[in-house]
N, C-alpha and C positions, 0 to 999 in steps of 0.2 A: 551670434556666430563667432566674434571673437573671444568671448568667453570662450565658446567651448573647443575652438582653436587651440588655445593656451591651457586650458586641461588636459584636453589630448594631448599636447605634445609635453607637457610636463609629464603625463602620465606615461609616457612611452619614450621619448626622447629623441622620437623621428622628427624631420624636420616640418617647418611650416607648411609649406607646399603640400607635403605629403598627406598632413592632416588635414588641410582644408579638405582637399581632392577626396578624403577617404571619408569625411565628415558628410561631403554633398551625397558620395553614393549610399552613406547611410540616412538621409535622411533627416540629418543632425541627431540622429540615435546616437549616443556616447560608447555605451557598449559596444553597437554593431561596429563602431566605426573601428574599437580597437580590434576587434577579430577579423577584419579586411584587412588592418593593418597587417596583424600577426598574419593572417594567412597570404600576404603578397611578400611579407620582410622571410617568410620561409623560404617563399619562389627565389628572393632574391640573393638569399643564400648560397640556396643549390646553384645558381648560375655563378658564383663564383669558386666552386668546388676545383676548379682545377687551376688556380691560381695561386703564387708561391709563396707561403710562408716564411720570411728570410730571419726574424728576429721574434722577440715574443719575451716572457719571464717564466721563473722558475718559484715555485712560493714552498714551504716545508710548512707542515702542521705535527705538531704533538699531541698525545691525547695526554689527561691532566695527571693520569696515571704515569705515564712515561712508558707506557707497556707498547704503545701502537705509536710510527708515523710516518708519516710520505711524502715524498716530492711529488711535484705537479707541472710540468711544462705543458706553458700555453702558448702555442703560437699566433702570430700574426703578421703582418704584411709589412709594417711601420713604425719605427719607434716612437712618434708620436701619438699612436694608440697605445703602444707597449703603457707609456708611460701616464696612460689615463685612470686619473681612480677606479672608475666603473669597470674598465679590463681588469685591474690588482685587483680588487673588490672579488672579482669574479674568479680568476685565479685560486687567491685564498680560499673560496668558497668552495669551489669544488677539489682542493688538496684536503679539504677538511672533509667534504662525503665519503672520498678516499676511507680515508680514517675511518670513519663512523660506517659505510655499507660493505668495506671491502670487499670492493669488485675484482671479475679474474681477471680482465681486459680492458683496452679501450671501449672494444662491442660493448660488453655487459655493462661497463660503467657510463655509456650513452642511454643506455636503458631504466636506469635508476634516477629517481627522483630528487629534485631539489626545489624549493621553494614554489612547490604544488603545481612545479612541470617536469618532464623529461629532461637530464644535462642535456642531452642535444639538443633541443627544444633552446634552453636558457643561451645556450650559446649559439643557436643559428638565430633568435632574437638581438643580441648583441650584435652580431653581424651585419643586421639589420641597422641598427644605429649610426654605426661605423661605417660601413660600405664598406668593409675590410673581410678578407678572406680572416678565417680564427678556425684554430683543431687544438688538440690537444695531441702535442706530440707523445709524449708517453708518460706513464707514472710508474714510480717504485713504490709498494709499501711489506712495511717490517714489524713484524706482530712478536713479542716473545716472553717466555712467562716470568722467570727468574731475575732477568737482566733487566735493562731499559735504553732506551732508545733515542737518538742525539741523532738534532738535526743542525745545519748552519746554511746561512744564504749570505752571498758575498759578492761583491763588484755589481749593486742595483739589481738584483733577480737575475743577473748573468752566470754564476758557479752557484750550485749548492752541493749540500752531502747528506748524506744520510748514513748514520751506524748503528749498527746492534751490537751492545756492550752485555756480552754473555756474561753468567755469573750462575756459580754450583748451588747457591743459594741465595733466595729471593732479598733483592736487594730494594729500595725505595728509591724514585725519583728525587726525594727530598733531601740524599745525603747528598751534603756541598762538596764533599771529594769526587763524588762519581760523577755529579754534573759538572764539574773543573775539568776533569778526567776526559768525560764525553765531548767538551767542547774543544781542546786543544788536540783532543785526537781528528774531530772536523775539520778543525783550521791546519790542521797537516796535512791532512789527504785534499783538503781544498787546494793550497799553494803546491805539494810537492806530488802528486795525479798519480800514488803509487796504481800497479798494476793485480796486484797480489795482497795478500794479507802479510804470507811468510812464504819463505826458497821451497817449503815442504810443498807449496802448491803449484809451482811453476811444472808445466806438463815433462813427461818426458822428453816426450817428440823436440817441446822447443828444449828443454837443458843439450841433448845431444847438438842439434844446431851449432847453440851456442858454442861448444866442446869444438866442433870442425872450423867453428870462425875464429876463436880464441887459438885454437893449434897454428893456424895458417899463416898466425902474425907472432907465432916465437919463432926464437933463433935456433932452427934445430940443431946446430951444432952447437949450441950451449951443454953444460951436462945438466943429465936428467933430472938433479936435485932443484936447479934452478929452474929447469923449464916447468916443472913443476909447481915450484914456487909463484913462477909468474902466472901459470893459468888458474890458479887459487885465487892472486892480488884479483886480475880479471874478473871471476866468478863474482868476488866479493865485491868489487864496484858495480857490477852487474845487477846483483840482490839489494844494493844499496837506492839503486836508482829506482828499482821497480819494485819491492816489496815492502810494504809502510813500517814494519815492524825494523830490518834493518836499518830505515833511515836516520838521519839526523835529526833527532828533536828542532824542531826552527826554533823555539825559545831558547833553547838551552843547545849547542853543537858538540858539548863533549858527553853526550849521552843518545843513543840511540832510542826510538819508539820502542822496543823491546826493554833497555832498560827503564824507562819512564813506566812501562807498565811493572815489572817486577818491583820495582819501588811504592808504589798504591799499592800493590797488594799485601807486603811484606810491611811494609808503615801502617797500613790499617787492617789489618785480620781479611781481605778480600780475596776472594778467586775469582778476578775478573776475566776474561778475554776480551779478545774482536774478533765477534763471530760474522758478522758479515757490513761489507758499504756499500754506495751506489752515491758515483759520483756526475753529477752532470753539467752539461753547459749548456749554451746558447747563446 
């Protein structure tokens, strides 16, 4: 019986008690006893369904290609689950089915398979181990044909980024400039959380806003030349703060994301962009 105490539970990771308990209703069947397990760690699951996920991590996967890849927020209750191999383990795992089944949704991607179960299945088994409420708060994924795709994870699975480095023609993962390129453009939008790509994108609704809050703090009796002037400086600290491409390079401060980009292009024969980010935390 002790033998197959310490099977079971090596085999599943539920506690002692658990197995013994699940072992006698089986009979000391091994098998039966793991599928009472699994089918009470499921029960045990759904009873903690409405209980709140306050911390968890964030994992990125690339495909080898550089063409496909995604973040994955996983929550949990605690950071000493966060910080358990088997949670990582898990995380990664299912950023990387991401990749490989691209699913539309959290739904659909509950419904896809990994390691010859349902995700929700793998993760309401986990659940099970842990006693810990676990979801997957949401994912990004970025597929594109020409370009390729740069991810970074920062501060222990708390920031990552995700970009699509657009390009007129197909470029390889393998060149050390555009992986350079892709990585310090991560670690900018990591540290400095622009809102935009570039000012072309900022809505109207909000520029005009802007225009009434920016008017209502100049000196209208200045002349027009300068008030002018001043609601430009404005604009342009405005753009600086929230769209990546105005900003200040953080490596280098006398060159802006816009010039760093026009310099890779113009230095190496490239047409690259940044077609799209997804920046997250937790």
């Amino acid at each position: 019986m002790v033998d197959l105490i310490k099977q079971l539970r090596d085999d599943t990771g539920v506690s002692i008690m658990d197995c013994k308990r699940a072992l006698e209703k089986a009979n000391n069947d091994l098998e039966l006893a793991k599928t009472i397990l699994k089918e009470e760690g499921l029960a045990k699951a759904d009873k903690k369904a409405d209980r709140e996920t306050k911390t968890g991590l964030i994992a990125g996967f690339i495909s080898p290609d550089g063409k496909s890849g995604a973040l994955l927020e996983l929550r949990c209750e605690t950071d000493f689950v966060a910080k358990n191999e088997e949670f990582i383990k898990l995380n990664e795992d299912l950023t990387k089915e991401v990749v490989l089944q691209k699913p539309n949704d959290i739904p659909d991607f509950l419904t896809k398979t990994i390691n010859g179960d349902s995700v929700e299945n793998a993760i309401k088994s986990t659940i099970a181990k842990f006693g810990e409420k676990m979801e997957i708060g949401q994912f990004n994924l970025i597929s594109t044909t020409n370009g390729i795709v740069s991810s970074y994870v920062h501060a222990g699975g708390k920031v990552a980024v995700l970009v699509e480095i657009g390009s007129e023609t197909n470029v390889s993962v393998e060149n050390e400039v555009i992986k350079s390129f892709g990585k310090d453009i991560c670690m900018q939008i990591a540290a400095m959380n622009p809102e935009y790509i570039k000012s072309e994108e900022i809505p109207t609704q909000t520029l005009d806003f802007l225009k009434k809050e920016f008017e209502s703090e100049v000196d209208m009796s200045k002349p027009e030349e300068i008030r002018t002037r001043i609601l430009a400086g404005k604009f342009s600290k405005k753009f600086e703060e929230t769209c990546l491409l105005n900003q200040k390079f953080i490596k280098d401060d006398s060159k802006t994301m816009g010039d760093l980009l026009n310099s890779v292009n113009s230095s190496n024969g490239l047409s690259l962009s940044i077609a799209k980010f997804y920046r997250h935390t937790i």
